[in-house]
N, C-alpha and C positions, 0 to 999 in steps of 0.2 A: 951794683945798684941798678936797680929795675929802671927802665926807661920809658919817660912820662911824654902821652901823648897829648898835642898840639891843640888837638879838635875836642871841643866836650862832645861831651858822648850821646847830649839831648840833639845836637845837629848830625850824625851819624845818621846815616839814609840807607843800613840794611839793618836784618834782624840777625841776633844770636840765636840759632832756637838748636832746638833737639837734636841728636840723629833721628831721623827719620825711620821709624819700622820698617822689616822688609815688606810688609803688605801695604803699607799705606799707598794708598791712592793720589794723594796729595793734599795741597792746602784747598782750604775753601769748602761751600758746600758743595753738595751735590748739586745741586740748581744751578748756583755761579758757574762750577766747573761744565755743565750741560751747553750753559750758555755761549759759554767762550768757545766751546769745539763746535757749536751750532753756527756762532760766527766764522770761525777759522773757515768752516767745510765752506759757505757761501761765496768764502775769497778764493776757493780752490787748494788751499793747505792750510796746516796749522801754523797758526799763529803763539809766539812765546812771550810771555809778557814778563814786567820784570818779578812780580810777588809770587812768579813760579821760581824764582831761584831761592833754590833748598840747597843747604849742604848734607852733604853725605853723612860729615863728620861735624866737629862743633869746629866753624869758621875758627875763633880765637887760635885753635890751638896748632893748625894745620897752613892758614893761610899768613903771608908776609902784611905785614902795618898797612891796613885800608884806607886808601881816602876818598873824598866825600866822592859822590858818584858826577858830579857838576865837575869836579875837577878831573874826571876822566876823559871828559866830551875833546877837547882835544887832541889828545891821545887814540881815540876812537878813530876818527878820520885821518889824523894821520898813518896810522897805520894799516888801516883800508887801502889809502892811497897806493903807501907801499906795495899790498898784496896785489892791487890792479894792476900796477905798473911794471914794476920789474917778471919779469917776463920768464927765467930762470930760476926755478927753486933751490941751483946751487946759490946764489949770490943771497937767496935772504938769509941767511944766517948772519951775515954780516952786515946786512942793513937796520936789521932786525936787534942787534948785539945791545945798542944803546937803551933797548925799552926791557931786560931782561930784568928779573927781582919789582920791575914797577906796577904791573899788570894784576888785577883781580878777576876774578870768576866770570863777575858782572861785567865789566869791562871787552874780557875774550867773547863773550856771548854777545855783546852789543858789535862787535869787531866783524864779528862772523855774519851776523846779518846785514852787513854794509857791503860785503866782499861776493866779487860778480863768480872770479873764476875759481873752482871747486879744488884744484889741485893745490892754489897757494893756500889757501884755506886749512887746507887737511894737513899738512905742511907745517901751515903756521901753530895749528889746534896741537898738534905731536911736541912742536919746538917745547910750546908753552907748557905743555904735560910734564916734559922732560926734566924741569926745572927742581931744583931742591925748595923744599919746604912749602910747591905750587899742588894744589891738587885739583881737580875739574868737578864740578857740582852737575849737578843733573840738569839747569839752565843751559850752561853751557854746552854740554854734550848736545842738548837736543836740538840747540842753534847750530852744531856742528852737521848732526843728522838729516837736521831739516833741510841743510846748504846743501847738500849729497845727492838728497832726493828730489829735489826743486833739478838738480846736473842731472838726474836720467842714471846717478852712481849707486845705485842699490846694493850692488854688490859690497861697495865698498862701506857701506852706510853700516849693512848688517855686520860685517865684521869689526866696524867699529864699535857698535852698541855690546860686541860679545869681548873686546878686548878692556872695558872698563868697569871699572868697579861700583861706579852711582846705581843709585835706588831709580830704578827706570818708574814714569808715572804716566798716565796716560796720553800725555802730547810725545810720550818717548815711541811708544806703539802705536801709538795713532799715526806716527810721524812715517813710521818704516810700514805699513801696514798699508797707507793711501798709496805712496807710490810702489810697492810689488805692487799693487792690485791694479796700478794706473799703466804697469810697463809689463801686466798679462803674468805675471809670476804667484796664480792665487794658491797654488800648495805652499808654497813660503809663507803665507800672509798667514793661509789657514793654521799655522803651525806656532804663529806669534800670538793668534788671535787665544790658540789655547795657553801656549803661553801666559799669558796676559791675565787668562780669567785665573788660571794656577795660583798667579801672584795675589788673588782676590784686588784685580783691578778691574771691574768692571764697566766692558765697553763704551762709552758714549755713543749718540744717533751718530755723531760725525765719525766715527769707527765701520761704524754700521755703512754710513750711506760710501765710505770707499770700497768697501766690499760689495755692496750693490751694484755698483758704478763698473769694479773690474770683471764680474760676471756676465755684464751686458753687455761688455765693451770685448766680451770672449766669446758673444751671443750663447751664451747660459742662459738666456731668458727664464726658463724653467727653474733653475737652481736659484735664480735671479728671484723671481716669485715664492720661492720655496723659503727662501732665506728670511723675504721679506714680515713673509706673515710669520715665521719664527719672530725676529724682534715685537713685531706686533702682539705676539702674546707676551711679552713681558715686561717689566716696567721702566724701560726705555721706550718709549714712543717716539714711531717715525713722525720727523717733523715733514713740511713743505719741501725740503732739498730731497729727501726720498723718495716722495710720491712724483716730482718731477724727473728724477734719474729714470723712474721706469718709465714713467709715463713718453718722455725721451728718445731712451733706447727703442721703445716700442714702437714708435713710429717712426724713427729713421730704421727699421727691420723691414717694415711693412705693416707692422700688425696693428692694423690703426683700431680695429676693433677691440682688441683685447686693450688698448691705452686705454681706447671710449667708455670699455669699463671698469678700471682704475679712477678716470676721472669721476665717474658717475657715483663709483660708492665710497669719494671722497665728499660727495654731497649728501649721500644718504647720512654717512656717519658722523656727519657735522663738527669731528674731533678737530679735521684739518680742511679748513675748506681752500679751494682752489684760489692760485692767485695767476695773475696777468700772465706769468710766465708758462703757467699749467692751462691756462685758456689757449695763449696761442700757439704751443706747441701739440693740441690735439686740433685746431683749427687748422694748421699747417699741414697735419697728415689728410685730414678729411680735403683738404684743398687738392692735394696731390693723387689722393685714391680718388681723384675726379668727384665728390659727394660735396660740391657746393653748394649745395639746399641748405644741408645739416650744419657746414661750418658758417653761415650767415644765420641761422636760427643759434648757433653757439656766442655768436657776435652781439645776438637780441638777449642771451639769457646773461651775456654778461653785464650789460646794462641793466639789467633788471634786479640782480642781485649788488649792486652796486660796485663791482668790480671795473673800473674803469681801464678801455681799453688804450693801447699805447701805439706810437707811429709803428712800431712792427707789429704788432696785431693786423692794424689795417693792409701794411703794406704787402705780406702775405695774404692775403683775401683778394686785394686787388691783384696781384701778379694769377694766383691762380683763377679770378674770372676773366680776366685779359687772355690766358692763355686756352682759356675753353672758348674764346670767343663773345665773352659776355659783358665789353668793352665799356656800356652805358651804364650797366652797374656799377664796375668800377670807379665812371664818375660821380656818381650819387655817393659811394662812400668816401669818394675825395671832397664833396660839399660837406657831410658827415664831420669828417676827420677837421676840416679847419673852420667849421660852427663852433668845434669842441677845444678851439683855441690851438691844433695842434698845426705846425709848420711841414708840408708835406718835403719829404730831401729830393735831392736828384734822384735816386733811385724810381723812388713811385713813378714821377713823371716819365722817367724813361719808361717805365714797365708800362704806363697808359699810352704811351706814343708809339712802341713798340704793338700794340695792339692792334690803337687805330691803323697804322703801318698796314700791317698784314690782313687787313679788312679794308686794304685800299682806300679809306677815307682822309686823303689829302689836304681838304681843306681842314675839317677838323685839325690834321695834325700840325696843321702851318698856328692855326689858333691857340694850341697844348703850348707849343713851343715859345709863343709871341704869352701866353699868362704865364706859362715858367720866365720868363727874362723878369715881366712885373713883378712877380714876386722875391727877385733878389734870387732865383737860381737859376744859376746860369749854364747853358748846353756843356754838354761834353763830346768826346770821341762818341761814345754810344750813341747820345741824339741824334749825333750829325748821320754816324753810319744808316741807324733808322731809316731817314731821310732817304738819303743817299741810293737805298733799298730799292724804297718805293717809287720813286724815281725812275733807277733803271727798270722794273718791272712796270711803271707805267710807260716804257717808250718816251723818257723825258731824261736820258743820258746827258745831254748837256748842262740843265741843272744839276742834277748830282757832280759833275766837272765842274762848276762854278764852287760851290760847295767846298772843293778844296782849297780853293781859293779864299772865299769869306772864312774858314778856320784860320789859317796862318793869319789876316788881318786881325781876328779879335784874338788872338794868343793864344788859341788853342789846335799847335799842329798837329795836323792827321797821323795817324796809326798808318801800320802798315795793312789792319783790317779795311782800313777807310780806304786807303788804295787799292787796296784788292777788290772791294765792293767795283770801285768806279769802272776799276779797269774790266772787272767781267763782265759790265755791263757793253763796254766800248767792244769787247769782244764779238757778244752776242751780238750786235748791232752788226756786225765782220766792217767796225772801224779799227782796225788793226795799226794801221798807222799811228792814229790817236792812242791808242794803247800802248804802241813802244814811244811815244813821246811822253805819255804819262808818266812810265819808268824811268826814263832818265830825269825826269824831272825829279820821282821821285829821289834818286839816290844823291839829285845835288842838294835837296833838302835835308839829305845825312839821315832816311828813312830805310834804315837795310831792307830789301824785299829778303820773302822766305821763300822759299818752294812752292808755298800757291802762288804768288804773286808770279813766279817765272812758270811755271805749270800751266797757268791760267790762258798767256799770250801765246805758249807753244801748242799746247790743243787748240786755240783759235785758226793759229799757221796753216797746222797741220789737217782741220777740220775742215778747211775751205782751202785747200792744194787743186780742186780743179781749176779755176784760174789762178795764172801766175807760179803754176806749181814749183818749178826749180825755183821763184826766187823767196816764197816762202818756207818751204824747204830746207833752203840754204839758211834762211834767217833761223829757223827755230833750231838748227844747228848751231847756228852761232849762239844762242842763247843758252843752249846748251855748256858749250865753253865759258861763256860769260858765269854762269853759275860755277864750275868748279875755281874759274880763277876769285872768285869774289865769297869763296869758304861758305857757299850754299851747294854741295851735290848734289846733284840730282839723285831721285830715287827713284825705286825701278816703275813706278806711275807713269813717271815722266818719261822716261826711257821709251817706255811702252808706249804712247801716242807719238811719238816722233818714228819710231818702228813702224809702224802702223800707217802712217803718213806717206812712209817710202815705200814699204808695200804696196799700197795700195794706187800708187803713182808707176808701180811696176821700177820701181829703185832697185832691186833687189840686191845688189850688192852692195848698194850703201848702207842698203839695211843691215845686210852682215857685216858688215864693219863694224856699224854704229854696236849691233850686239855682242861681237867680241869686246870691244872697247869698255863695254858694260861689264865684260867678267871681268876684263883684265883691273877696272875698278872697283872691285870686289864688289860689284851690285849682283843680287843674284837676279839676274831675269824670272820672272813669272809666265807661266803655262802658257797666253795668251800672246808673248814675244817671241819664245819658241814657235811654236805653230804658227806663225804670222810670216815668218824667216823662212820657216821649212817650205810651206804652200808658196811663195813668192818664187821659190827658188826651184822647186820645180813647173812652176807656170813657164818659168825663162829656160827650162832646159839642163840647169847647174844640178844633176841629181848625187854629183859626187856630194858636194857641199852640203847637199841637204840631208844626205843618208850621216855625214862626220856630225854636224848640227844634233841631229836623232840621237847620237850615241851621244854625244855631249848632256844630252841632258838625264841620262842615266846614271854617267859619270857621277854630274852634281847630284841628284837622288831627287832628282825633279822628272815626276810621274808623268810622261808624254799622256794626253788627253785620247779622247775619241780623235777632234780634231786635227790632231798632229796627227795622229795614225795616220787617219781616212790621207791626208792632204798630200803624204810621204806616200803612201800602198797607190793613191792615183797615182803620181806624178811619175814614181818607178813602172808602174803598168803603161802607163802610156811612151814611156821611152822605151822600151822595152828590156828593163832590169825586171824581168819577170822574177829570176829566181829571187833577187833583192824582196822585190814586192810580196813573197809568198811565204816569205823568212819574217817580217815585219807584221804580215796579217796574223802568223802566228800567235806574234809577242801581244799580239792584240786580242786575241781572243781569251788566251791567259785572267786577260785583267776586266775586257769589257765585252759586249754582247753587241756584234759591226751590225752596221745597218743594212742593207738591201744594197745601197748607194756603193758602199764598199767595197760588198760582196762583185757587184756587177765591175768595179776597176780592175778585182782580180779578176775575174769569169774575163774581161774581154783581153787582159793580156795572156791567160794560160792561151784561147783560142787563139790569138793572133800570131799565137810562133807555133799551130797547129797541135798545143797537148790536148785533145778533146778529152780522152777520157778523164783527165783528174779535172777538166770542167766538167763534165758529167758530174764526176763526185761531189765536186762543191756543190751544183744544183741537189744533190740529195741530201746533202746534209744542211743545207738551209731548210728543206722540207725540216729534215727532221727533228732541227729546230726552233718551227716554225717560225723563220721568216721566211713568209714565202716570196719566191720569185716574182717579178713582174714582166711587162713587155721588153727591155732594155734586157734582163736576166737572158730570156729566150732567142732574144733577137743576135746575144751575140754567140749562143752555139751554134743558131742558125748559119751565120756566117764564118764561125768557124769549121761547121762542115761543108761548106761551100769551100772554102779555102783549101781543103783537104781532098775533095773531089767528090765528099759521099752528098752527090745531090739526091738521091734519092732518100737518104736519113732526113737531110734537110729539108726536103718536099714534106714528109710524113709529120716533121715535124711543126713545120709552118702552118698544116694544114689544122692540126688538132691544138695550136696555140689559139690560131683564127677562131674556132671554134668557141672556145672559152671566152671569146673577147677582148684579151689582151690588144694592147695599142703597142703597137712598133715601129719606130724610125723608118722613116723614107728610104734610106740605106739601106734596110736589111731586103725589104722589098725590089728595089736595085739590084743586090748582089747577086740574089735567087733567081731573078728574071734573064740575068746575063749567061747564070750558072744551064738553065734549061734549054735558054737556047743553042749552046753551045753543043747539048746534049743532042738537039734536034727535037725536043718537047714543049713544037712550039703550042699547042693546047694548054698545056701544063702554065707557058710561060705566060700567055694572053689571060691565061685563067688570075694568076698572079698579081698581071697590070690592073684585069680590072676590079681587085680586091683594093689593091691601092687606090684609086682612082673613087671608091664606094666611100673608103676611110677617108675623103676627102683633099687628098695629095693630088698634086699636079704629079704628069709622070715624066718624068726626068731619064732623057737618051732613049 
């Protein structure tokens, strides 16, 4: 005996209808159905509603005894709940056991759209597949698909729309379609899209405007355009969400003119004219390509066509004439903006404050500040930083020092930007003290510094080492420690001013420390720590260290500079690792073109261990490639044939430098005067003194 159900069948809340063709489109007209995808696309995906659920097959004969849809609501959330919570896809099968045979179409699809995480989901959606006498309607699947693609699961989405048997409809393709094109996959999309038309399902604009949207978002602009006015010929018409995807795309590209005319021949063609959101995102790009004339003549044509503008209109207008410096405009549209009843946010304010700020107009900004409280909004980190700014750039650091003080009492404590403003300012001042008191202040306010914050006080230390140098020094060393134990490294910036410091304080060995210590903490030094290490350490003598230093930075594949060369090729020439130094000039010529400077540290070591002739060479091949020699060049083969005994080369040779003009050291003048007399050419040697004596030199011995 046939078993009679409970519920008349006038309160039953689905419909028995047909199998559905395989072409069909779905329910509804074409207009409704236009509508609903025109909505969905505006929320950012499609939306499934419930008089989209179709069955596949005829309900009666396929699904288990329905009840009302009110009595599922229940059921709905609890088993949401489930899916959120349990945490393991082994255990819902058995959490799950108790709702098996109870479940409809309607129900799984209402289920799916409640449920956050995609894997219980897809899980749950298979369990329920799985069931005898259960089968999934085309609602549900697309509540499945939709859950998938909302997860970034595309992949998983498309093989599931390929593993099922429902008459897919257009929120089925619309669904898989927006997100490939949203996650850059448009040969899939394009592939569905044919798909689609195959099935004689013809696209909606909300089909259209995700394919729009993924071509931009791939910068296809062109393909993107090409596309568009394809729809455009036919009787889909792009709505407002189209013309704003390009219009959009275009000018977060650059291309504010090509948007400009986009928007322009959405007024010519009066099909779709612009709204708020298509006014201030070509206002927004004309503000940014610097053409504030145009985007405030764009401001006057919105008003004029009745398009009333909104706080982000304005607040984009006002940020980019503040930041061109056109501060007082900006308040004329802040008078504007709340005549026209609107409430300006913190933002604006801060972008007008931030203005005056940086145009040094102080009092004004004390004024912004003091009508922002009246009006119910109240500073933030940002204001205060502002502030804070202006402050230490006007020479009024201890106000901005107050400043941290009045935040924590109104409840809004400082950033770690806000202490790093103050503290650079206490820098520049070379209040150094007050600077590391600021620090620990900060960190007992539970304020982690970052690496400017400690960066900021060690280049102050280290910049001002001529007084107090060891104990500054020492400090920005410690600071140094203090970062790694406090899980802030230093990085190699920081390295490099405290390097630099000891350098130049003639540390030199600390300095090598400090830069071993750097590799040994995988920081890779930069050019400028190298060369700084190398030059220090041949200034003091240490040319082993400096020549190991050199090869170290080959090792790491870190390119020795001019710098380093010149600083190493001296330092060995003047110790007399000549051969070192002539090995190095080599490696340097290879890579870079020495200067005069260079040339003359090797010219005066060949001479000074008497090789003349390969200084000879060197001087002809700087001729040769033209850089030519100077006074320092000549003056030192002069005295390397002095040293060698050919005074008579060096006479000849002094004689026809003189000529030329060249200017040469006291010394070399000396040497040659000593060298003649010895000869007994005391003419020659008087001649000499009072060439020097012409050039201005006092004569020495």
């Amino acid at each position: 005996m046939a078993e009679t159900c409970a519920i008349p069948v006038s309160q039953w809340q689905f419909r028995i209808s047909s199998p559905i063709p395989r072409h069909s489109g779905g329910i509804g007209s074409a207009n409704s159905r236009e509508q609903c995808v025109a909505k969905a696309a505006a929320a950012g995906s499609f939306v499934l509603h419930d008089d989209q659920d179709q069955e596949c097959r005829s309900v009666a004969a396929i699904s288990p005894p329905l009840r009302r849809r009110s009595d599922a609501a229940p059921l709905v959330g609890e088993i949401a709940g489930i899916l959120d919570t349990v945490r393991d896809v082994r255990e819902l099968p058995d959490a799950l056991a108790r709702f098996r045979g109870r479940l409809t179409p309607f129900a799984v699809g209402k289920i799916l759209q409640g449920v956050k995480d995609a894997g219980s989901a897809l899980f749950f959606y298979r369990w329920v597949g799985s069931q005898d006498l259960f089968r999934h309607t085309t609602f549900s699947m697309n509540c499945a698909l939709n859950l998938l693609v909302r997860a970034g699961q595309h992949g998983q989405a498309v093989q599931l729309f390929r593993e099922e048997r429902c008459v897919p409809n257009e929120f089925t393709y619309g669904s898989l379609i927006h997100g490939l094109c949203k996650a850059g996959k448009l040969d899939q999309a394009y592939e569905l899209l044919d798909e689609m038309r195959d099935r004689g399902i013809p696209p909606g604009v909300a089909v259209h405007n995700g394919v729009i949207k993924g071509l931009c978002k791939a910068g296809r602009f062109g393909d993107a355009l090409g596309y568009f006015k394809t729809v455009a010929g036919t009787k889909c018409t792009p709505d407002i969400i189209t013309f704003n995807i390009l219009v959009d795309a275009l000018v977060k590209s650059g291309r504010v003119e090509e948007a400009f005319q986009i928007f322009e021949s959405m007024h010519t063609s009066s099909q779709c004219l612009p709204n708020v959101v298509t006014y201030t995102t070509v206002i927004n790009g004309l503000c940014k390509d610097g053409k504030l004339d145009r985007a405030i003549e764009l401001l006057d044509l919105m008003n004029e066509t009745g398009c009333c503008p909104n706080v982000i209109t304005y607040s984009v207008l006002v940020e980019g004439l503040c930041k061109a410096g056109r501060t007082d405009k900006g308040f004329t549209l802040l008078q504007e903006m709340t005549r026209r009843g609107f409430q300006p946010d913190v933002i604006m304010y801060n972008t007008l404050l931030n203005g005056l700020c940086k145009s040094r107009r102080l009092d004004e900004a004390l004024e912004l500040v003091q009508l922002m409280i009246r009006s119910g909004c109240y500073p933030t980190v940002v204001t205060y930083n502002s502030l804070m700014e202006l402050f230490c750039r006007s020479k009024q650091v201890d106000r901005a020092f107050r400043l941290i003080q009045v935040m924590s009492e109104r409840g809004c404590p400082p950033d770690v930007i806000n202490y790093n403003t103050v503290i650079a300012g206490l820098c520049r001042d070379a209040r150094l003290d007050d600077a590391q008191a600021l620090l620990k202040q900060m960190v007992a306010a539970r304020c982690v510094p970052d690496v400017i914050t400690y960066s900021t006080i060690i280049d102050g230390l280290c910049k001002d080492w001529r007084v107090d140098a060891d104990w500054k020094l020492e400090a920005a060393c410690e600071i140094l420690e203090m970062m790694k134990q406090t899980g802030c490294p230093p990085n190699a910036g920081t390295y490099a001013v405290v390097i630099e410091g000891l350098c130049r304080a003639r540390k030199s060995q600390q300095a090598l420390a400090l830069l071993r210590r750097m590799i040994d903490s995988e920081v890779v030094p930069d050019l400028s720590s190298f060369s700084m290490v190398i030059g220090s350490l041949c200034k003091s003598h240490d040319l082993d260290a400096a020549y190991k230093i050199f090869g170290m930075m080959s090792e790491r594949e870190c390119k020795p500079n001019p710098v380093a060369y010149a600083a190493l090729i001296d330092g060995l020439s003047k110790g007399g690792e000549v051969d070192k130094a002539v090995r190095v000039f080599e490696l340097m010529v290879e890579s870079f073109r020495p200067g005069v400077a260079t040339y003359n540290s090797v010219l005066d070591g060949l001479c000074g261990v008497g090789r003349i002739e390969e200084a000879v060479r060197m001087v002809e091949g700087m001729i040769h490639k033209e850089c030519f020699p100077d006074g320092a060049s000549y003056g030192a083969l002069i005295r390397g044939l002095c040293r060698v005994s050919c005074v008579e080369e060096a006479y000849e040779l002094f004689q026809a430098v003189e000529a030329k003009g060249f200017a040469m050291e006291v010394g070399v003048y000396n040497v040659l005067v000593n060298e003649l007399c010895k000869k007994k050419r005391l003419s020659d040697a008087h001649g000499v003194a009072n060439k020097l004596i012409e050039a201005g030199y006092k004569q020495q011995g």
